[in-house]
C-alpha positions in Angstrom: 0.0 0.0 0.0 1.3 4.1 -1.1 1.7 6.6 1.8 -1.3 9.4 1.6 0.4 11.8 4.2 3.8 12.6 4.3 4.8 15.1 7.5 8.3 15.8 7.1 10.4 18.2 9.5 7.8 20.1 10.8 8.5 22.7 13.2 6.1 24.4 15.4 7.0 27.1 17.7 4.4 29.4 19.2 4.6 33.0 20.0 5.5 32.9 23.8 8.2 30.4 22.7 6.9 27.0 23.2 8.4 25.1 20.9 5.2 22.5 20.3 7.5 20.3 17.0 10.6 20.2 16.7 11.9 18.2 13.0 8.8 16.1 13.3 8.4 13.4 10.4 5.5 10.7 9.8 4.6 8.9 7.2 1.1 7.6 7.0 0.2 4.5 4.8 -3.3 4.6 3.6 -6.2 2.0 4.7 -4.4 1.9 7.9 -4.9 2.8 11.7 -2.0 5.0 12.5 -2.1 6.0 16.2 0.2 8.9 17.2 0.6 8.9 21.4 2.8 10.7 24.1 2.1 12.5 27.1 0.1 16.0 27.6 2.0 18.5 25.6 4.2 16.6 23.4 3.0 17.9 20.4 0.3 15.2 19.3 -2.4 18.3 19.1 0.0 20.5 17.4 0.8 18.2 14.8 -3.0 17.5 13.4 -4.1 20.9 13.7 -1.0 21.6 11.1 -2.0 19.0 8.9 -6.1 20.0 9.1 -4.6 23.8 8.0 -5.6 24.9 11.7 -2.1 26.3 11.9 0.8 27.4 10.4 4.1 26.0 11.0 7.3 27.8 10.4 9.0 24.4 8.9 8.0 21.2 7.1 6.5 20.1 4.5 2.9 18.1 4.7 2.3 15.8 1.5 -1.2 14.5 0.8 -1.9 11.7 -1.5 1.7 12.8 -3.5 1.5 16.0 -3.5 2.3 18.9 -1.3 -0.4 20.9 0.1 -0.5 24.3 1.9 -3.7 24.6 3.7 -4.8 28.1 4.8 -7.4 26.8 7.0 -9.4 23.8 7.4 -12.1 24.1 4.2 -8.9 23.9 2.3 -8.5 20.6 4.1 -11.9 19.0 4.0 -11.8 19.9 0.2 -9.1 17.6 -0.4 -10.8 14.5 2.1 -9.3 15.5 5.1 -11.6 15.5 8.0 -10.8 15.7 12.1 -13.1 15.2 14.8 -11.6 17.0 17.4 -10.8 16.3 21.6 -13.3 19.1 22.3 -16.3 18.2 19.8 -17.5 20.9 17.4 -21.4 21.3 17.4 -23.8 23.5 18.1 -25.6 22.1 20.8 -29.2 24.4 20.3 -29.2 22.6 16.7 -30.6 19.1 15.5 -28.2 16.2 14.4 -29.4 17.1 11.0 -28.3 20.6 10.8 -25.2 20.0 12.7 -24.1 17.5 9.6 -25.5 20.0 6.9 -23.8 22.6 8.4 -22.1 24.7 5.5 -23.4 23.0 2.8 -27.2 23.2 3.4 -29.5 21.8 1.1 -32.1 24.6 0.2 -35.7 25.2 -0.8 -35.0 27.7 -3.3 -32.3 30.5 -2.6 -33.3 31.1 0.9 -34.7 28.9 3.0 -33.1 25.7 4.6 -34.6 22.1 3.2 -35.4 20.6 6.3 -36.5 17.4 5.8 -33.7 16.7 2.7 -31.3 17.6 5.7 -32.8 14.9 7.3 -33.1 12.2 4.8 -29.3 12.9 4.1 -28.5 12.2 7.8 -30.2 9.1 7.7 -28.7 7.8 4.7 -25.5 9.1 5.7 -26.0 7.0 8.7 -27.0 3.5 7.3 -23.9 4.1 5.0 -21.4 3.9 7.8 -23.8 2.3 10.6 -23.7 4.7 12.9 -26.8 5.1 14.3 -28.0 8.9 15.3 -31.3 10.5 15.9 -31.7 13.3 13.0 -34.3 15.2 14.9 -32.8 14.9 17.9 -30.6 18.6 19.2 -27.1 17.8 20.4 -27.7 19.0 24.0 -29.8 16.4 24.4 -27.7 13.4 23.5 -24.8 11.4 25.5 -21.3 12.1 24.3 -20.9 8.9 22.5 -23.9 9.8 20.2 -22.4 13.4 19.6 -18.9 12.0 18.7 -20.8 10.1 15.9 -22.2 13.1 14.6 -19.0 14.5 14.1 -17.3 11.6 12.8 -20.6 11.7 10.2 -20.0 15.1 9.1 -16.4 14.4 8.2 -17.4 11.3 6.2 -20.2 13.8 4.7 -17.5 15.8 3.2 -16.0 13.1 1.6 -13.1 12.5 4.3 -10.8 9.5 3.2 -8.3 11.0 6.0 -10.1 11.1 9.6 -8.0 12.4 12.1 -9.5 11.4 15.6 -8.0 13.3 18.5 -8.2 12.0 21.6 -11.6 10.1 20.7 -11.9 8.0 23.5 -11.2 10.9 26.5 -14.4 11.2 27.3 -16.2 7.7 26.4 -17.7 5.4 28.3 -16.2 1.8 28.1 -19.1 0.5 26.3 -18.9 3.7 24.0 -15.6 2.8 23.1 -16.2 -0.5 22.0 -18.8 0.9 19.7 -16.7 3.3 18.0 -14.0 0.8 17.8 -16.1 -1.6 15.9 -16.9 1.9 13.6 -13.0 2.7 13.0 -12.6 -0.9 11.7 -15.7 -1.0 9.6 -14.0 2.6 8.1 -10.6 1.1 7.5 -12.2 -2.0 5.7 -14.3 0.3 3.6 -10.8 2.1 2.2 -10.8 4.6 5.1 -7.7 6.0 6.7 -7.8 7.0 10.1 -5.4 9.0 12.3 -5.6 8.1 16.1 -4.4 10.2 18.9 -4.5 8.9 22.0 -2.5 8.0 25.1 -4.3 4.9 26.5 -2.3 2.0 25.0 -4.4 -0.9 25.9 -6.9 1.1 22.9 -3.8 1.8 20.9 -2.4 -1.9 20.8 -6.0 -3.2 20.4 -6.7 -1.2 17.5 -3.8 0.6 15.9 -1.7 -0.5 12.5 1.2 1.4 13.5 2.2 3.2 16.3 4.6 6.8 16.5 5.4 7.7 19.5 6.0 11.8 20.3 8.4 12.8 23.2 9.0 16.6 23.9 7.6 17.9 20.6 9.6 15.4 18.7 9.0 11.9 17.1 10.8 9.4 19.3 10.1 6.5 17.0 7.4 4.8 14.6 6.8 1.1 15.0 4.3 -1.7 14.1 2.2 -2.6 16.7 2.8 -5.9 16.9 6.2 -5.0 17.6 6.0 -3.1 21.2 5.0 -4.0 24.4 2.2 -1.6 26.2 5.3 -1.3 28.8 7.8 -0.3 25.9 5.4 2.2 24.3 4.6 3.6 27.9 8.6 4.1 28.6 9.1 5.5 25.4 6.7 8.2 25.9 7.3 9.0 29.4 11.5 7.9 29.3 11.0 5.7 32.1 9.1 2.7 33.7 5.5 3.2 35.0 3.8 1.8 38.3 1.2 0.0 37.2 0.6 -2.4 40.1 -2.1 -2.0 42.8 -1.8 -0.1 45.9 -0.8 -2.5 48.8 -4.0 -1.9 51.4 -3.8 0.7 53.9 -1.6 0.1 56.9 -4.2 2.0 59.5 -7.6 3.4 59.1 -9.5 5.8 61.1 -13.2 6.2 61.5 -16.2 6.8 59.4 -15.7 10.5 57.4 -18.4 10.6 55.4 -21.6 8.3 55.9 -24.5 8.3 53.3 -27.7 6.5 55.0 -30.8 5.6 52.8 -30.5 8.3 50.2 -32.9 8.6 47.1 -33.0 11.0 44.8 -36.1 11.7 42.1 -35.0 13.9 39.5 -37.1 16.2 37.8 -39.0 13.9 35.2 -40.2 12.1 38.3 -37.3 9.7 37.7 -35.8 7.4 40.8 -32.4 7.9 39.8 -31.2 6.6 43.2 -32.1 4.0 45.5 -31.7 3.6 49.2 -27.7 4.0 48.8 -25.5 3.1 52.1 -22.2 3.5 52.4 -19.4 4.5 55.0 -15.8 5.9 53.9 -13.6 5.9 56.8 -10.0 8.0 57.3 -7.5 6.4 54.9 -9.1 4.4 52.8 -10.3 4.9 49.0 -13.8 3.6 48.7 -13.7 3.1 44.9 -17.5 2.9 43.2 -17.7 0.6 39.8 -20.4 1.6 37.3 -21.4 1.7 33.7 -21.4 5.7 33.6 -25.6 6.9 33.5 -26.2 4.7 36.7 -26.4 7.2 39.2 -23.2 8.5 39.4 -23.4 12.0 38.9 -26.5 12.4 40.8 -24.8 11.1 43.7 -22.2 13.3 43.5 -24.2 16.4 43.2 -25.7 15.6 46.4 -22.6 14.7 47.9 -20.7 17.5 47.3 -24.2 20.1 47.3 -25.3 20.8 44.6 -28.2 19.3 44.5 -30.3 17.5 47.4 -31.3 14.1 47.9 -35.4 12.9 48.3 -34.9 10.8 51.4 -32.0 10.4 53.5 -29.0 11.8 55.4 -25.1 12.6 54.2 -23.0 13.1 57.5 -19.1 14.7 57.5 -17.7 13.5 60.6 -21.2 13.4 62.3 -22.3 16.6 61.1 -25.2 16.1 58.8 -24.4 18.1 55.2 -27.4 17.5 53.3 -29.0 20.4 51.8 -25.7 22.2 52.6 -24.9 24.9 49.7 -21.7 23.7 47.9 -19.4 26.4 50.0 -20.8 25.2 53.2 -19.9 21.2 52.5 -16.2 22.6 50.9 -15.7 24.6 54.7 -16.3 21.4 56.3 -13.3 19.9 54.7 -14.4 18.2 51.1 -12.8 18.9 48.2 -14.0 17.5 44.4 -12.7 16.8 41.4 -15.5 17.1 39.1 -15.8 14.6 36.1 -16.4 17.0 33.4 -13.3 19.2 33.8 -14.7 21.9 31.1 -18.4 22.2 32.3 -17.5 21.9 36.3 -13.9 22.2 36.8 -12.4 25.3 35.1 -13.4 28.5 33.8 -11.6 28.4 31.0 -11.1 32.1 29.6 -9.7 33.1 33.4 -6.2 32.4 33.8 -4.6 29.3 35.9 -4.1 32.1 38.9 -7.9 33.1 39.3 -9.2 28.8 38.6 -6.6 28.2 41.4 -8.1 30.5 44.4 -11.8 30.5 42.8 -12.8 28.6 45.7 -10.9 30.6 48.5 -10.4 34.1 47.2 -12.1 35.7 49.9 -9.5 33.7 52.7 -6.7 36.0 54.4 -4.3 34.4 52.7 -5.4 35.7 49.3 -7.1 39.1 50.2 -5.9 42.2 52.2 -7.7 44.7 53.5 -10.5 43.4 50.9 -8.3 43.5 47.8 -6.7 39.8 46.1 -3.0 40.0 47.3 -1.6 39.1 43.6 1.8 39.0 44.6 1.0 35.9 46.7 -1.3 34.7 44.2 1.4 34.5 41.8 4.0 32.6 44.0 0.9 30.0 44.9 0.1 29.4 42.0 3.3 28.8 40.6 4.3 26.3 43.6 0.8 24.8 42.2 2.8 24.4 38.5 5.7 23.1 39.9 4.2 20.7 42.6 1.8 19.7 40.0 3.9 19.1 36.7 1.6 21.5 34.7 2.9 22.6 31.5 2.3 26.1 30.8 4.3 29.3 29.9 3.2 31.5 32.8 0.8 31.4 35.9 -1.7 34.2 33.8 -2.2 31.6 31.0 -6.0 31.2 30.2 -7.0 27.7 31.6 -8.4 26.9 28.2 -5.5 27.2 26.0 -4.1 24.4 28.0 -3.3 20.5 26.4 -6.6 18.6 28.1 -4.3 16.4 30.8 -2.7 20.0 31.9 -6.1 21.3 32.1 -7.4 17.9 34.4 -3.6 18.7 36.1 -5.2 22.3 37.2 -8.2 20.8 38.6 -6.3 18.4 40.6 -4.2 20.9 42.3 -6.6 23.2 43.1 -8.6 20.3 45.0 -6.0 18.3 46.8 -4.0 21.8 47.6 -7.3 22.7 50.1 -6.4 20.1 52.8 -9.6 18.4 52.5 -10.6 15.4 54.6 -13.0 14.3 52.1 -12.0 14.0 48.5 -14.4 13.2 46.2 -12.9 11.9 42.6 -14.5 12.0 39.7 -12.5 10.4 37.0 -10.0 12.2 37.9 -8.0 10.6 35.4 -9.8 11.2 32.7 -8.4 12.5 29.3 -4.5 12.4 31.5 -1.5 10.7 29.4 0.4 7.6 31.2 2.8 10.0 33.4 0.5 12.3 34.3 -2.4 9.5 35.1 0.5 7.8 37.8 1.3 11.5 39.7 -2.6 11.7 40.3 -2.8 7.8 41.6 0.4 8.7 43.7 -1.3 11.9 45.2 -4.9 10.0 45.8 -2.5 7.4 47.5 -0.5 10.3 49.7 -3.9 11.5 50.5 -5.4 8.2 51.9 -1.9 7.3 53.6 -2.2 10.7 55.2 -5.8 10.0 56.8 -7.4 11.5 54.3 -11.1 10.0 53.1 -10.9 9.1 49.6 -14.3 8.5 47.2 -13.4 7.3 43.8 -16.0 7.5 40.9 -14.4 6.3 37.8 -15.6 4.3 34.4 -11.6 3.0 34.5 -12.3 -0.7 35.9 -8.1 -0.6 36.2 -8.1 2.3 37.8 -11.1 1.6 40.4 -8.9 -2.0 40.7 -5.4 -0.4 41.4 -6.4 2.3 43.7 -9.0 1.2 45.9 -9.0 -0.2 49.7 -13.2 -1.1 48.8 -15.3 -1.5 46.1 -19.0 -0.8 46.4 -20.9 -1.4 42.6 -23.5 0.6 41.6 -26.2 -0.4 38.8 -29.3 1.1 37.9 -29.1 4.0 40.9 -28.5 0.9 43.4 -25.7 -0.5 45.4 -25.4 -3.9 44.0 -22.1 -5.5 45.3 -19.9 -4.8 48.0 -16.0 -6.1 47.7 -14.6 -5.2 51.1 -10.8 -8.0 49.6 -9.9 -6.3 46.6 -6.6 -7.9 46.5 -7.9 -10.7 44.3 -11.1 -8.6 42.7 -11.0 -8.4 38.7 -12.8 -6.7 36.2 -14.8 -9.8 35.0 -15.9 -10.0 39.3 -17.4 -6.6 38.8 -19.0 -7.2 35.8 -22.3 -8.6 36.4 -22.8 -6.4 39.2 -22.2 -3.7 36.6 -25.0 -5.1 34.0 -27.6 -5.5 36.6 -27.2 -9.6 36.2 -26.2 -10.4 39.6 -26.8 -8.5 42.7 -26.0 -8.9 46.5 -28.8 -9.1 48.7 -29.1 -6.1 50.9 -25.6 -4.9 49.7 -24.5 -1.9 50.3 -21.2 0.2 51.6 -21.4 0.1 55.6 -18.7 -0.2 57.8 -19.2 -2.5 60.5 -16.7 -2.4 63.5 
């Protein structure tokens, strides 16, 4: 099979200096799976938005299907059958699935007014084409992020894409999700699709990728087949050292019971029993890890854990004090920090810089304010302890959180939550969307935390990371407690699994500590 893209010697270096490529070269043969992984900042991002004309490097050539291209911005790529779906999906939630995919090339009724239901037709075709089944009438807001990702994969394949440049697909995916779109990518490549696939979780890479290049410090380390590298090998390659991948040994002493949810239930707003008579204790040094297909309940129950919302029936207690009903300030005085799972939606505000998401939750503290003004000078020299403490790359403590890599942006979150001295933590994938290196300084910190008395709750879709970290396991399935693992040492992910799926369940289990 002939190369279709040719990058060679590209060089990308940014106006405050950050040198994001250095002499980076790939070639990319076509009808093939060509992952690209490395850690946060290593110039996986920088790369594909250079060859989707996003920017403009100062160096390189790109070569497309023989011949070399110059792309002044994107249309220039699509035109040629280069389509991306990128980390941070591209729709306009307020509008239908349909007009999302017609978007810019709109089939009309006349001059003037939009052909609704041809846009719809084409969706559907569009959809049985590459079986990928999305609801045409249904608005993007409305629709899990697995759906939404199709859309956009759609739309590129809509313009003709015969490159599809995924970035970070699978960052925000539920297990289950990812096996759907994994089955999609292989359907592409057998129908004479090329795809691009930039990730940094290598168990997905080895199970689906072709070939492999690995990035390290803006520059291409090496390309391999797959079949040639160990997960281990591609890990120390990235990061230019081994990885602890083993499980935490258990805690050596425990205190007593932090946090203590009795009986709660929560109705939503559609009249919906999203939770179910939940019980569960988390004691001082432990991780209580919770296993769960995502939509189960999770994020209701952290809402009324950490106060933003409140629960039906039932009591939350912090050290005997009951919290329910608390305002989310209230339950943060009281010593509980959280690490939200959506990092863009909950955890940053992205247009402020890394100084203001830093103190947003104690700005008003003597520490940061004097004589009712912020006391910047010290804000500075925090936050840039934060950077160093926290491996975050970034050019300067003022940097807009958003203009961040996603894993330095999650790195942010982090420190602002475990820098509070909380005596709760609550964590909410908290690796999600982290490369390799980054994902083991979080585990180390969760494990500092717990071995430091702290109360650790672990909410994550990552069945190896719920197995490595936790002292517990409590599963959850349809907005109930369902299993209860109090020996994890010999737990795997095939244990958890029915309790997952709702096809066994414990009778009466639930999360109590009994002494």
């Amino acid at each position: 099979m002939e190369s279709i893209l040719q990058v060679n010697n590209i060089t990308m270096v940014y106006p405050a200096g950050v040198i994001a490529n250095k002499n980076v070269s790939v070639d990319v043969t076509e009808k093939t799976i060509h992952a690209i992984v490395g850690e946060n900042g290593a110039g996986k991002s920088t790369l594909m938005k250079a060859i989707f004309g996003i920017i403009h490097p100062q160096e390189g050539d790109i070569i497309y299907k023989g011949k070399k291209v110059n792309f002044k911005n994107p249309d220039d790529a699509i035109n040629v059958g280069i389509g991306m779906v990128h980390q941070h999906l591209m729709l306009a939630p307020d509008l239908t699935v349909a007009e999302n995919l017609i978007l810019g090339v709109e089939p009309r009724k006349g001059s003037l007014f939009l052909d609704t239901d041809k846009a719809v037709r084409i969706t559907k075709e569009v959809s049985e084409r590459y079986g990928l089944d999305v609801p045409a009438d249904k608005k993007i807001k409305d629709l899990p992020i697995g759906v939404r990702q199709r859309v956009e994969i759609l739309k590129a394949l809509y313009r003709n894409a015969e490159l599809l440049i995924l970035d970070e697909p699978t960052a925000v995916l539920t297990p289950q999700e990812t096996v759907i779109l994994f089955k999609t990518l292989f359907r592409l490549k057998e129908n004479g699709k090329t795809i691009l696939f930039i990730s940094h979780k290598l168990s997905e890479v080895k199970q689906l990728a072709d070939r492999i290049t690995v990035m390290r410090d803006a520059r291409v380390i090496t390309t391999e087949d797959a079949s040639d590298v160990t997960e281990e090998e591609i890990a120390h390659l990235m990061v230019g050292r081994d990885i602890d991948t083993a499980r935490l040994d258990p805690p050596e002493k425990m205190g007593g019971v932090r946090l203590s949810v009795k009986n709660v239930s929560y109705i939503d707003d559609e009249n919906v029993q999203v939770l179910k008579n939940i019980n569960f204790d988390i004691r001082a040094g432990e991780i209580l890890g919770i296993a769960g297909v995502d939509g189960n309940g999770q994020t209701e129950l952290i809402d009324i854990l950490t106060g933003l919302s409140r629960p039906t029936e039932g009591s939350i207690s912090m050290d005997g004090k009951n919290i329910a009903g608390l305002s989310p300030r209230q339950v943060r005085e009281l010593g509980m920090s959280h690490i939200p799972e959506d990092r863009m939606e909950n955890g940053v505000a992205d247009t402020a810089s890394l100084e203001e998401n830093f103190i947003v939750d104690r700005y008003y503290k003597k520490e940061f304010s004097r004589y009712g003004k912020l006391d910047w000078k010290y804000i500075r020299k925090y936050s840039k302890e934060l950077i160093q403490k926290f491996n975050i790359l970034t050019q300067s403590s003022r940097t807009p959180a958003g203009s961040l890599s996603g894993g330095n942006i999650q790195k942010v979150v982090v420190a602002r939550e475990l820098s509070s001295d909380p005596q709760i933590i609550i964590a909410a994938q908290p690796t999600r969307g982290v490369d390799i290196g980054s994902e083991e300084l979080i585990h180390v910190l969760l494990k500092d935390a717990r071995d430091s008395g702290k109360a650790v709750f672990l909410i994550s879709a990552d069945l190896d990371e719920i197995l490595k970290l936790s002292s517990r396991i409590i599963v959850i399935y349809n907005g109930e407690i369902t299993a209860h693992f109090k020996d994890v040492s010999k737990v795997t992910g095939k244990d958890l699994g029915p309790y997952m799926l709702g096809v066994k369940k414990e009778e009466g289990a639930h999360g109590e500590i009994h002494s």
